[in-house]
TORKOL-4160 file (C-alpha; in steps of 0.2 Angstrom, whole numbers, padded with zeros to 4 digits, m for minus):
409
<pt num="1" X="0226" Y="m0158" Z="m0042"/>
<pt num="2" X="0214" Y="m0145" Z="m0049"/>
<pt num="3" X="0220" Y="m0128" Z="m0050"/>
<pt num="4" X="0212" Y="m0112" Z="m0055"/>
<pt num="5" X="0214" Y="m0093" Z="m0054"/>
<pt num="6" X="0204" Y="m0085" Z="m0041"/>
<pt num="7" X="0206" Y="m0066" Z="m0042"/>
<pt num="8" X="0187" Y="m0060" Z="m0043"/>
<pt num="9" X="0179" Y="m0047" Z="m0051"/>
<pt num="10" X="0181" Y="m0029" Z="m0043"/>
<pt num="11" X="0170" Y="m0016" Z="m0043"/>
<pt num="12" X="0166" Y="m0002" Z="m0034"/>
<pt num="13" X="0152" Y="m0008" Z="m0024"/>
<pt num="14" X="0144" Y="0010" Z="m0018"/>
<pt num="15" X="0142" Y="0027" Z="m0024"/>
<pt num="16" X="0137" Y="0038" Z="m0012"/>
<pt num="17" X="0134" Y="0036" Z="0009"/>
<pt num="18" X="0124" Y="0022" Z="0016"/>
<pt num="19" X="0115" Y="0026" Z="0033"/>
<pt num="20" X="0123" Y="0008" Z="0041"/>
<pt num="21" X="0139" Y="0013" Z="0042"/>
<pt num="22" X="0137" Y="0029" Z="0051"/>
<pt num="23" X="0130" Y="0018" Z="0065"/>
<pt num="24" X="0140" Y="0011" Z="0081"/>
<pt num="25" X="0146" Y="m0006" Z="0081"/>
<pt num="26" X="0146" Y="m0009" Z="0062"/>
<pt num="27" X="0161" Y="m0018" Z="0059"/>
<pt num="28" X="0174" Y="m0027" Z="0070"/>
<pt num="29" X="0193" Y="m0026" Z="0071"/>
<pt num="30" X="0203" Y="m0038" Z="0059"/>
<pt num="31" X="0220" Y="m0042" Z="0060"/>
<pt num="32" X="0232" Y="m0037" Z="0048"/>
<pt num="33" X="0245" Y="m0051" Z="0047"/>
<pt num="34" X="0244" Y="m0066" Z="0042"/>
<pt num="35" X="0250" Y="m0084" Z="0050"/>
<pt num="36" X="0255" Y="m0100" Z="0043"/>
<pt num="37" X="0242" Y="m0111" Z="0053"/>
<pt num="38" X="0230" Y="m0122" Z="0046"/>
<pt num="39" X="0211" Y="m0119" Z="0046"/>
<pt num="40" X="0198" Y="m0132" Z="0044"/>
<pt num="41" X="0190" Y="m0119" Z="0030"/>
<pt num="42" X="0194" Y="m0103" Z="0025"/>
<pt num="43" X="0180" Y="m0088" Z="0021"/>
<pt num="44" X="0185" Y="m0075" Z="0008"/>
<pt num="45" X="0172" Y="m0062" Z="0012"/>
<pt num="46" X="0165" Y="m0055" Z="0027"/>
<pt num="47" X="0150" Y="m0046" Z="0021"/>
<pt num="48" X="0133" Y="m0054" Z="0027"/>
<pt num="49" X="0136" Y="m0072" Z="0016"/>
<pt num="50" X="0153" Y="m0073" Z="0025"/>
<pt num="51" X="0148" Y="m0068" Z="0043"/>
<pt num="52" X="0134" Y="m0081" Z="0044"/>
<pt num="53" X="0143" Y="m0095" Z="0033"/>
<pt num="54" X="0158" Y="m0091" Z="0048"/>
<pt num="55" X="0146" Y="m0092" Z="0062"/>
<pt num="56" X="0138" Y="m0107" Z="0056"/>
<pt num="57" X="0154" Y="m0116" Z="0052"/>
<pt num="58" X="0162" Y="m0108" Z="0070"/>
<pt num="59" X="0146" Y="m0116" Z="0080"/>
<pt num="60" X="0151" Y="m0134" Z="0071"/>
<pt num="61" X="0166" Y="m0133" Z="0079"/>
<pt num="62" X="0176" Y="m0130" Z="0063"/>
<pt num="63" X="0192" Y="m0120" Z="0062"/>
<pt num="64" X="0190" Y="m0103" Z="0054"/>
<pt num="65" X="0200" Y="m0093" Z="0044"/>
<pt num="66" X="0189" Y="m0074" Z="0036"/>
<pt num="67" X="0198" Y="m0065" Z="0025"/>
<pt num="68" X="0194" Y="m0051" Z="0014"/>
<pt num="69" X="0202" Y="m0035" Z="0002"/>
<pt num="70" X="0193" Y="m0023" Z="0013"/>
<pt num="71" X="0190" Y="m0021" Z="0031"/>
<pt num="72" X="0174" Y="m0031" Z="0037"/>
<pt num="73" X="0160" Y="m0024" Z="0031"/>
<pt num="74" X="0163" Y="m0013" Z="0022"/>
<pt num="75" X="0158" Y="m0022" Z="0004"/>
<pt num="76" X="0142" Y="m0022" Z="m0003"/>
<pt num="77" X="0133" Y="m0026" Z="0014"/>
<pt num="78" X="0130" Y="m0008" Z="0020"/>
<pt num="79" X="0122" Y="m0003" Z="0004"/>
<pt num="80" X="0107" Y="m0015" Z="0007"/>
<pt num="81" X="0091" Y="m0010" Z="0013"/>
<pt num="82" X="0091" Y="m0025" Z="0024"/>
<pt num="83" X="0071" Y="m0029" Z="0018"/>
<pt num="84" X="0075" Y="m0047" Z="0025"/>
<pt num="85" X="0061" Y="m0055" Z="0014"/>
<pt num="86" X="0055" Y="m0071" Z="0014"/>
<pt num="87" X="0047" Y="m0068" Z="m0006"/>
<pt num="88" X="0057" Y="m0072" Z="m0020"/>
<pt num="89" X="0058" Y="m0058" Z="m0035"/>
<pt num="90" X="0051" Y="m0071" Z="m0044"/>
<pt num="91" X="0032" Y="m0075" Z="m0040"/>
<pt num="92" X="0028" Y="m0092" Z="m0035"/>
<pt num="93" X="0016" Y="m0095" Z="m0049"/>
<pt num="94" X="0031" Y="m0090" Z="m0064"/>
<pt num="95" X="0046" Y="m0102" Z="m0054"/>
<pt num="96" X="0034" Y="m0116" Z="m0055"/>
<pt num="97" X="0032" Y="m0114" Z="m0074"/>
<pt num="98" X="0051" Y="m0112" Z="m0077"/>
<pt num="99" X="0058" Y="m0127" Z="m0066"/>
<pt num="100" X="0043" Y="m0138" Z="m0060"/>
<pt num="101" X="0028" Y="m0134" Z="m0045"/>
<pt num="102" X="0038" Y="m0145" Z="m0031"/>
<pt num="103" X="0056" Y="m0137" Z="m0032"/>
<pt num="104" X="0047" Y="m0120" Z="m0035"/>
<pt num="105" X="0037" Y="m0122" Z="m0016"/>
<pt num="106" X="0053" Y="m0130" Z="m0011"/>
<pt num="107" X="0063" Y="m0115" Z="m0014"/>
<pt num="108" X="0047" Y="m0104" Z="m0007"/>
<pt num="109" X="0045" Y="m0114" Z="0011"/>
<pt num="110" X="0066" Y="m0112" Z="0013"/>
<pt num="111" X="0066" Y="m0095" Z="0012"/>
<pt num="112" X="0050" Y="m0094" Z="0024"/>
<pt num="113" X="0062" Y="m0105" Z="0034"/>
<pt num="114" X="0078" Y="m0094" Z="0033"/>
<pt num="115" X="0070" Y="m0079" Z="0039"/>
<pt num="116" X="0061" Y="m0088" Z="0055"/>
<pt num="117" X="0081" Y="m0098" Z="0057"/>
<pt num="118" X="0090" Y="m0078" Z="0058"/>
<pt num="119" X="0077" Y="m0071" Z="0069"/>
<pt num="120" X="0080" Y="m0085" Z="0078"/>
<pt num="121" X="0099" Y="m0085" Z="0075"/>
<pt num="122" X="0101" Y="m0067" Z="0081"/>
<pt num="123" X="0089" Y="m0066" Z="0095"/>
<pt num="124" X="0101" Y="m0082" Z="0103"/>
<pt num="125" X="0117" Y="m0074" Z="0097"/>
<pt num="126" X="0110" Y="m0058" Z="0107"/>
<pt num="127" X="0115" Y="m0046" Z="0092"/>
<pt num="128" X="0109" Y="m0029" Z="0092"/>
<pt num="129" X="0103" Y="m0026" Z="0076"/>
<pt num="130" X="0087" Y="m0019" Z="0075"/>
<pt num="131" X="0082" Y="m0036" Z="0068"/>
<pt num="132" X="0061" Y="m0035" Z="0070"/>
<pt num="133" X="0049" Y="m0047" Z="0060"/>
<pt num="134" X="0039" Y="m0039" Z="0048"/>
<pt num="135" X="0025" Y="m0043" Z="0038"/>
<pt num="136" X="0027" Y="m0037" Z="0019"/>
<pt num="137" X="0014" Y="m0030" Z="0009"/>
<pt num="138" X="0017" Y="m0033" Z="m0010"/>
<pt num="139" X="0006" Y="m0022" Z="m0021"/>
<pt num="140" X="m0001" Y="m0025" Z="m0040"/>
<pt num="141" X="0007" Y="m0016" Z="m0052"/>
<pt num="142" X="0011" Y="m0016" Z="m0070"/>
<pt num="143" X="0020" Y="m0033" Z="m0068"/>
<pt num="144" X="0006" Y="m0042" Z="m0057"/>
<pt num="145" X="m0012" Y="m0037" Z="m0059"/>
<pt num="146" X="m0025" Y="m0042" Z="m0045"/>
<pt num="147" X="m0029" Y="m0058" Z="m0054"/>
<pt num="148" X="m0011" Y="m0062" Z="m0055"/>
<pt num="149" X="m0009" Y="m0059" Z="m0036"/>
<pt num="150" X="m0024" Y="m0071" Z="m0035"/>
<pt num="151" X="m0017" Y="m0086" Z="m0044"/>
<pt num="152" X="m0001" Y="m0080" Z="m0034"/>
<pt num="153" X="m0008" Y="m0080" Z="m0017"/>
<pt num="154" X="m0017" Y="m0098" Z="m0022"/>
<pt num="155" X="m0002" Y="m0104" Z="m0025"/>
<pt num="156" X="0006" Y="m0098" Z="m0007"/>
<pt num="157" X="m0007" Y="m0109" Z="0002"/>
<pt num="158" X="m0006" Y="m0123" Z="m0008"/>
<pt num="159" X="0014" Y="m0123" Z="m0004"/>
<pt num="160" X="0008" Y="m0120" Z="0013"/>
<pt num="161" X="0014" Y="m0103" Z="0014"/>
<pt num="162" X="0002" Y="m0091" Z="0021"/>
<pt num="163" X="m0004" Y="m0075" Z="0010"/>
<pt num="164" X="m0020" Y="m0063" Z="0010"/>
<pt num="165" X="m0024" Y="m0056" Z="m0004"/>
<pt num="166" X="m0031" Y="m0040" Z="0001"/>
<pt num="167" X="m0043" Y="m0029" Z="m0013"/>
<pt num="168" X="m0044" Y="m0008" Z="m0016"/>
<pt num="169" X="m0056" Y="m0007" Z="m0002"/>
<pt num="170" X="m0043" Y="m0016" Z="0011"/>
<pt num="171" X="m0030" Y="m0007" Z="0006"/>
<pt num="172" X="m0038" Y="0010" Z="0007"/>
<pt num="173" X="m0044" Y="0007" Z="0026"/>
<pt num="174" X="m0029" Y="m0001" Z="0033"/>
<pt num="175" X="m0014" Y="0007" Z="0023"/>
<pt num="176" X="m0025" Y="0022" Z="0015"/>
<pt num="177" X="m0015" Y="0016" Z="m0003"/>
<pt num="178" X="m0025" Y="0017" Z="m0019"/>
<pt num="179" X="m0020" Y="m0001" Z="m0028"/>
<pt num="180" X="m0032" Y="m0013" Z="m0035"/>
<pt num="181" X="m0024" Y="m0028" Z="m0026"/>
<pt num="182" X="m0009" Y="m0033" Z="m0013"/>
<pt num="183" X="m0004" Y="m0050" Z="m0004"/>
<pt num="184" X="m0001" Y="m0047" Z="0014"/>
<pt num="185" X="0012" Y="m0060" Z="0021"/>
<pt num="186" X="0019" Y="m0061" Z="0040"/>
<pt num="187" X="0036" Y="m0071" Z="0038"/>
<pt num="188" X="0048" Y="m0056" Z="0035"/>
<pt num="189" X="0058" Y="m0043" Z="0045"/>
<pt num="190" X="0070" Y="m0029" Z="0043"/>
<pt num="191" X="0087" Y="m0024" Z="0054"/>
<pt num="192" X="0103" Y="m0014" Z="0053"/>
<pt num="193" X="0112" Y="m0025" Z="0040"/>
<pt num="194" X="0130" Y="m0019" Z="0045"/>
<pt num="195" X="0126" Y="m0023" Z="0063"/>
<pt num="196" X="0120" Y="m0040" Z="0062"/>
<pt num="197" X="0133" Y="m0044" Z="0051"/>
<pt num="198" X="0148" Y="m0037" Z="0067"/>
<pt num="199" X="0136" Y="m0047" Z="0077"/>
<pt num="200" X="0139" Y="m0063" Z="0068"/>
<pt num="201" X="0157" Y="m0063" Z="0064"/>
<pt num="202" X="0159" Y="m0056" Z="0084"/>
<pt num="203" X="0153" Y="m0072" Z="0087"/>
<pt num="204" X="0163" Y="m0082" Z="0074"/>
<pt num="205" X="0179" Y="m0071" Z="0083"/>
<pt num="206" X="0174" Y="m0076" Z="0100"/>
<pt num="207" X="0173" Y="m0095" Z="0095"/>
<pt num="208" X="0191" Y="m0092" Z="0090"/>
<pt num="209" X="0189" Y="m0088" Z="0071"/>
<pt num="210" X="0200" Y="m0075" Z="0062"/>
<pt num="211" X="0199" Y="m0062" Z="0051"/>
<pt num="212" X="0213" Y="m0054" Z="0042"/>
<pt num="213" X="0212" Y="m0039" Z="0032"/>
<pt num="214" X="0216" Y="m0032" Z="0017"/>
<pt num="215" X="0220" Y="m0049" Z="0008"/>
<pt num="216" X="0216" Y="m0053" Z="m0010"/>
<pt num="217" X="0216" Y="m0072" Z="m0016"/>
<pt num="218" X="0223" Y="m0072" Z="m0034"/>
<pt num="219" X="0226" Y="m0093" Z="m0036"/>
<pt num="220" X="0218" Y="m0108" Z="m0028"/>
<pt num="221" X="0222" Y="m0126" Z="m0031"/>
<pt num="222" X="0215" Y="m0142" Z="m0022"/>
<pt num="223" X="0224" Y="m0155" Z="m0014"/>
<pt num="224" X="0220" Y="m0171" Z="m0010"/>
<pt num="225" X="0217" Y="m0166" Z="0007"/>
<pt num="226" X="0212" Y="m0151" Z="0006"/>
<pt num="227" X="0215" Y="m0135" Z="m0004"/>
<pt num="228" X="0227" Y="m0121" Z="m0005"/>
<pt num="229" X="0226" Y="m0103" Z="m0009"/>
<pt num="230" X="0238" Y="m0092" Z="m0015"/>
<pt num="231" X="0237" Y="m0074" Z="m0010"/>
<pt num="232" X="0243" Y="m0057" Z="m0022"/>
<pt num="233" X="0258" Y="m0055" Z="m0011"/>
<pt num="234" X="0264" Y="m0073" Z="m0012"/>
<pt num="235" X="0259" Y="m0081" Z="0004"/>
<pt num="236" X="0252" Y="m0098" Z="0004"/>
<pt num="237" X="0237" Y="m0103" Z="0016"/>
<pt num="238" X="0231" Y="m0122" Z="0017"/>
<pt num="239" X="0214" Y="m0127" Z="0023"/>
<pt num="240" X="0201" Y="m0143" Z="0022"/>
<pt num="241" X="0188" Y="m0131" Z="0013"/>
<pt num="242" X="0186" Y="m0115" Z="0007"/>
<pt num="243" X="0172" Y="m0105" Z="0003"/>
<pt num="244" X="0169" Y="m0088" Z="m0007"/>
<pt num="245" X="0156" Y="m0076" Z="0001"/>
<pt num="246" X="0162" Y="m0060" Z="m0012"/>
<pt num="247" X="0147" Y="m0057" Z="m0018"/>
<pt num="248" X="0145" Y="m0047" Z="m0035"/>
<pt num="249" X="0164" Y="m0049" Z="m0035"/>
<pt num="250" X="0161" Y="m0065" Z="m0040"/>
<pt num="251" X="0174" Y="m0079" Z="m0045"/>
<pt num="252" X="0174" Y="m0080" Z="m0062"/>
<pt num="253" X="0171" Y="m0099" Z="m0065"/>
<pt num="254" X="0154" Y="m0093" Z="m0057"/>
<pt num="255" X="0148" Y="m0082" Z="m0073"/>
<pt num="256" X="0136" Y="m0089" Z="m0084"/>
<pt num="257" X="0120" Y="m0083" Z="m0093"/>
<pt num="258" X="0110" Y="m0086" Z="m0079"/>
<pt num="259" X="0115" Y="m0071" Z="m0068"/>
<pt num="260" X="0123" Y="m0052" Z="m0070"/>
<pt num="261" X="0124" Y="m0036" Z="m0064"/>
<pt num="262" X="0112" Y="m0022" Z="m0063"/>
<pt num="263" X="0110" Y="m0006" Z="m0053"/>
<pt num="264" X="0102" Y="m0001" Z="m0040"/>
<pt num="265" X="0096" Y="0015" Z="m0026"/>
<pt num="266" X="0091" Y="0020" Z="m0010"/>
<pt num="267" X="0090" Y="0033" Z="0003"/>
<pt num="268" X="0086" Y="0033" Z="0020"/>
<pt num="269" X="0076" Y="0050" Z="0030"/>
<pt num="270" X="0080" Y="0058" Z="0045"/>
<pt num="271" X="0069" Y="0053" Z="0056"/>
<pt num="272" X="0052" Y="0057" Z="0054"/>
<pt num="273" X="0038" Y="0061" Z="0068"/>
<pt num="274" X="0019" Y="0057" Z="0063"/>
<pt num="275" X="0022" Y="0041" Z="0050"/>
<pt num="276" X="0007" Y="0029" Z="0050"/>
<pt num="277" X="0007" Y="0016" Z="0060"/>
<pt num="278" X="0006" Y="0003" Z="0047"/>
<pt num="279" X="0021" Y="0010" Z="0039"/>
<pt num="280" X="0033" Y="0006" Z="0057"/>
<pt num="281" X="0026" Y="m0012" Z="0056"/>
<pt num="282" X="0025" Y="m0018" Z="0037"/>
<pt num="283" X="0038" Y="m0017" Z="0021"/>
<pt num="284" X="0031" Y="m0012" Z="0007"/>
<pt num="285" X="0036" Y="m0019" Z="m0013"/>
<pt num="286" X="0028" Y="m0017" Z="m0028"/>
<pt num="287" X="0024" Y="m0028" Z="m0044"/>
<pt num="288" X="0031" Y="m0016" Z="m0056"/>
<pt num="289" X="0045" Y="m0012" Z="m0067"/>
<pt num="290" X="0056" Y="m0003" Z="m0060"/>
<pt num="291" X="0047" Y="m0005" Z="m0043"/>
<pt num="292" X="0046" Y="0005" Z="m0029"/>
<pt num="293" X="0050" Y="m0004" Z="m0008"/>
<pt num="294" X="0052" Y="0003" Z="0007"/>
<pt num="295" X="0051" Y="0002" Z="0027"/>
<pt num="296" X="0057" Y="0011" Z="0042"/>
<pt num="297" X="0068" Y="0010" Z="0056"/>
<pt num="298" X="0066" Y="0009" Z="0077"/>
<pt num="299" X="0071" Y="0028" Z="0074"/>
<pt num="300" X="0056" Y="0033" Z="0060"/>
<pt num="301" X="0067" Y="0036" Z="0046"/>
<pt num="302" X="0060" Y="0029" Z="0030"/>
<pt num="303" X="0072" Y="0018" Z="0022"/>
<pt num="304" X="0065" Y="0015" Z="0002"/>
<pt num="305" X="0075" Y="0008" Z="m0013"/>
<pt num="306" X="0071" Y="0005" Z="m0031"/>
<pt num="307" X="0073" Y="0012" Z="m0048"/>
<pt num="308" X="0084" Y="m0002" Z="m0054"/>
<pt num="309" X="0092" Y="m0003" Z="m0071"/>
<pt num="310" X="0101" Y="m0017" Z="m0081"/>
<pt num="311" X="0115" Y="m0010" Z="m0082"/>
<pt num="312" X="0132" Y="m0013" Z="m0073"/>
<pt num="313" X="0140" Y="0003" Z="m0071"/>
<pt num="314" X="0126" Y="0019" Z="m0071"/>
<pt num="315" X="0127" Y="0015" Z="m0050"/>
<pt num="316" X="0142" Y="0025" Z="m0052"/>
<pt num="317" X="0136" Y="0041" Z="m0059"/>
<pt num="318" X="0132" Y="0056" Z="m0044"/>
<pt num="319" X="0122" Y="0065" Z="m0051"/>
<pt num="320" X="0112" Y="0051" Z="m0056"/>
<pt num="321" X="0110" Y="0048" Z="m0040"/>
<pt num="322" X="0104" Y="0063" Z="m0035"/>
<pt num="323" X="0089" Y="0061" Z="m0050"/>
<pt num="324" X="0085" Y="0043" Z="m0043"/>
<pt num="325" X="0084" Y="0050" Z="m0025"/>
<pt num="326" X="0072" Y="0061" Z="m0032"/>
<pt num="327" X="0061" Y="0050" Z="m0041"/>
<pt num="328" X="0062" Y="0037" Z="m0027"/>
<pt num="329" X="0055" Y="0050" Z="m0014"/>
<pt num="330" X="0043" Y="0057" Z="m0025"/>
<pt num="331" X="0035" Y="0040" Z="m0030"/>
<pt num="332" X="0035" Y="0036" Z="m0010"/>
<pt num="333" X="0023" Y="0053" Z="m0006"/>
<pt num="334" X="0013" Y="0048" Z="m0021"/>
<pt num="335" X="0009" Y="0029" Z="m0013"/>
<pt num="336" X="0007" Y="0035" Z="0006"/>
<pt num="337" X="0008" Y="0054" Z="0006"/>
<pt num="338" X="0022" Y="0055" Z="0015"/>
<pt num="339" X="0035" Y="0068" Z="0013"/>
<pt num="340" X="0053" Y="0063" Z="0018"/>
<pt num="341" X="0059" Y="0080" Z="0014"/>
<pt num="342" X="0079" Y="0081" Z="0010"/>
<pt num="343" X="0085" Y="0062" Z="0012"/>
<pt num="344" X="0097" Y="0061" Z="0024"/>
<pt num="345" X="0109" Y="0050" Z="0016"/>
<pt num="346" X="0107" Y="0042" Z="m0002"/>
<pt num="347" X="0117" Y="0031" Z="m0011"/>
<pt num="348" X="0119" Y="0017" Z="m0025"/>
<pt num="349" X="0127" Y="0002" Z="m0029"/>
<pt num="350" X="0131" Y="m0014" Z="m0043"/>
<pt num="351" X="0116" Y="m0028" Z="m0039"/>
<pt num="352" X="0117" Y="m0044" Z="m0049"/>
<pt num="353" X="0102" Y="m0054" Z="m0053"/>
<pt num="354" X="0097" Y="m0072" Z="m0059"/>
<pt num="355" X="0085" Y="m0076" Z="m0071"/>
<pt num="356" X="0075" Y="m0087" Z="m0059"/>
<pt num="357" X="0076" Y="m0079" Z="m0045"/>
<pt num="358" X="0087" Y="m0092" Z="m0034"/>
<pt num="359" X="0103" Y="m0088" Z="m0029"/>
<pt num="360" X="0117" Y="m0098" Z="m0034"/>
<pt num="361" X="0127" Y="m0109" Z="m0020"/>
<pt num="362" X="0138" Y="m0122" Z="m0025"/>
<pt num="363" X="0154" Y="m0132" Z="m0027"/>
<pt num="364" X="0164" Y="m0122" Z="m0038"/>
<pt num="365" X="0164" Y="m0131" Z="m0055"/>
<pt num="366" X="0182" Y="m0141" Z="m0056"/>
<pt num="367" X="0183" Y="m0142" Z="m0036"/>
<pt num="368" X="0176" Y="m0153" Z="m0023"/>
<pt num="369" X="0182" Y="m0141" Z="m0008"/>
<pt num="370" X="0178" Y="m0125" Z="m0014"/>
<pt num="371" X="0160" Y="m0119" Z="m0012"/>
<pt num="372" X="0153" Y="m0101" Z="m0018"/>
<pt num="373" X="0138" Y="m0093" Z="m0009"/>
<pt num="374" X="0130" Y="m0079" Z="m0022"/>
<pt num="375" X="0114" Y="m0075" Z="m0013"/>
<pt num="376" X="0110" Y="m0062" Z="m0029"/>
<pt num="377" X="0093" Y="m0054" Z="m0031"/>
<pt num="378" X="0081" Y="m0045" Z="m0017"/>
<pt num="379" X="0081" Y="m0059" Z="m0004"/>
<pt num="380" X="0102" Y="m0056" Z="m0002"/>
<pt num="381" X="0102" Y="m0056" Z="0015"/>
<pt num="382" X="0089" Y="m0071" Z="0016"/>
<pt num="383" X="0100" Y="m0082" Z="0003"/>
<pt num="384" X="0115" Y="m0077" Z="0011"/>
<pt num="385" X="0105" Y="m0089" Z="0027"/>
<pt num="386" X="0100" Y="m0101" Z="0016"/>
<pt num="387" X="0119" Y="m0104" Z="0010"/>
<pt num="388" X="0127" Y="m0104" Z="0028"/>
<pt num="389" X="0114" Y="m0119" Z="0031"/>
<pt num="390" X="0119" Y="m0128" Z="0014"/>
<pt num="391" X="0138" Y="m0127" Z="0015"/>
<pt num="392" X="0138" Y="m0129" Z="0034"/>
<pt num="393" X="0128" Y="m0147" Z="0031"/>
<pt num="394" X="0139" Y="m0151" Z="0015"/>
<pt num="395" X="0157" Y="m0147" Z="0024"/>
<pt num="396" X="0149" Y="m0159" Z="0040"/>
<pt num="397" X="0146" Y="m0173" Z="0027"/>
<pt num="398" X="0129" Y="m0170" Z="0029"/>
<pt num="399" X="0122" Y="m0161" Z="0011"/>
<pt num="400" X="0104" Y="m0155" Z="0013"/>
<pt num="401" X="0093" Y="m0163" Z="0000"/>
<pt num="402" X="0086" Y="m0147" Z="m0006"/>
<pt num="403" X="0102" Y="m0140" Z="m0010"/>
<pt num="404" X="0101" Y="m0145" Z="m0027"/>
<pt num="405" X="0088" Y="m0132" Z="m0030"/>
<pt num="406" X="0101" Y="m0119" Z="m0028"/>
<pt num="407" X="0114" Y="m0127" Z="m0037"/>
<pt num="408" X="0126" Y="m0120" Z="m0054"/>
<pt num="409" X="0116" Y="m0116" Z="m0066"/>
């Protein structure tokens, strides 16, 4: 019988107010005791990772079980800027060096994929979220050059992902922004992160899933049948499978070189009248280090981001925030002219990283029954599809053949 500890890391995963949670139907109601049923597989998490891994699994026919230390939510799920982007952090052209051309335009085309699947996903789910497709225009900087951007964009068609690269001249006339190059790609989209992710564990509820909150795990063990978890105030839950959705509170069998946590910013306007048009239709990244990205919601606020650091804990400091709202805003008017003015909520929060790029979504090392879904990186919210699809197939005996590409690492 393998058996581990399970407490995971604990941070504090914001500083400061994200605009999501001040919006209606953000979260849903949990229940607060648990029973001594048994689940086909229990969730622990029920941020964006655990609501689609539970609505996935609940539209399967399985047996769920959500539980989380906080009420649902209210993790690290608010504090994204719900970019849903279908481009890795890491270009095309630099995964293929680091782990071979065919799983680099694998990995590529999935993520294209997983975007397309939750517009789809929440359109038939009827969730009101905001969700819109977007494209996304990424723009030369000091880490991509134009030529870079034109090997990059090669490399998109030839994986049969569709990319325009788009000179000076183009981007002056349409967007009125002064960068030598850009790649202009139509397979992204944006929405209200905390609202899709009610939306999808409504639906795991009304399929007759549960969620129980505040619960910490602190031991799991497998059984031949199944596996058990232990929770901190003694209580015992059996299950077929289990799967961890906690994010940068990651198990800590999961840590290894190939991933850790950095920091990270945002803000988000009052609503502005007058923005250009472009700007209500298309997210907006850079090539640069640290980089700038932004887009803007049904009600014209301007939602931007950036300014990372590698560095755990600096998320934590006020008034750093206040210096990083600051400099986000004012890098924003210098790209599109636009003056946001006082932002109208800002805030910070831990975002860990892999060195290639992919997140990590696995079996637990040691455990057959016990998966982890790490969407890390910029395309959270897009992993976080991508590993819903992968566990759902595997738990149904059915492993995708791609999943590989994701694996421990």
């Amino acid at each position: 019988m393998a058996r581990d500890k399970a407490h995971t890391r604990k941070d504090d995963l914001r500083t400061g107010t994200p605009f999501w949670v001040k919006t209606p139907h953000s979260t849903v109601q949990a229940d607060t005791q648990l029973t001594r049923d048994r689940h086909d597989v229990i969730v622990v998490g029920s941020g964006i990772s655990g609501a689609l891994v539970a609505e996935a699994l609940t539209r399967a026919g399985k047996s769920v079980l959500i539980l989380d230390r906080r009420p649902p939510v209210r993790g690290s799920t608010p504090a994204s800027t719900a970019m849903i982007q279908h481009e890795i952090d890491v270009p095309l052209i630099r995964l293929q060096r680091r782990i071979g051309a065919d799983p680099a335009d694998r990995a590529w085309r999935w993520s294209v994929r997983a975007v397309a699947d939750l517009i789809a996903l929440s359109r038939r789910l009827k969730i009101d979220c905001q969700m819109q497709p977007k494209p996304a225009l990424y723009l030369s900087g000091d880490e991509m050059g134009p030529r870079a951007l034109r090997n990059e964009a090669r490399a998109r068609h030839a994986a049969g992902i569709e990319a325009a690269l788009l000179k000076r001249p183009d981007l002056l006339e349409r967007y009125s922004i002064d960068r030598p190059a850009a790649i202009l790609s139509p397979a992204s989209a944006t929405a209200n992160p905390a609202q899709l992710t009610a939306g999808l564990l409504s639906a795991a509820l009304a399929r007759k899933a549960r969620i129980v909150s505040p619960v910490e795990v602190s031991d799991m063990a497998e059984l031949p049948s199944g596996v058990a978890l232990a929770t901190r105030t003694g209580e015992v839950l059996v299950a077929g499978h289990a799967v961890f959705c906690t994010g940068y509170e990651y198990l800590p069998q999961m840590k290894t070189r190939t991933h850790h946590v950095t920091s990270t910013w945002a803000l988000a306007s009052e609503p502005l009248a007058g923005l250009p048009a472009w700007m209500k239709e298309t997210i907006v990244w850079e090539a640069a280090d640290p980089y700038l990205y932004f887009r803007t919601d049904a009600a014209g606020r301007v939602i931007a981001g950036g300014e990372d650091e590698e560095a755990a804990h600096t998320n934590e400091d006020p008034a750093k925030l206040a210096r990083k709202a600051k400099i986000i805003a004012r890098k924003l008017h210098d790209l599109t002219g636009v003056e946001i003015g006082k932002p109208a909520y800002r805030w910070s929060a831990p975002f860990s990283v892999t060195s290639d790029g992919l997140p990590i979504i696995d079996r637990v090392p040691g455990f057959e029954r016990i998966f982890a879904v790490m969407g890390f990186g910029g395309n959270g919210i897009t992993f976080s599809m991508i590993g819903a699809q992968i566990v759902a197939a595997a738990i149904a005996g059915k492993p995708d053949p791609d999943a590989g590409i994701f694996r421990f690492r």
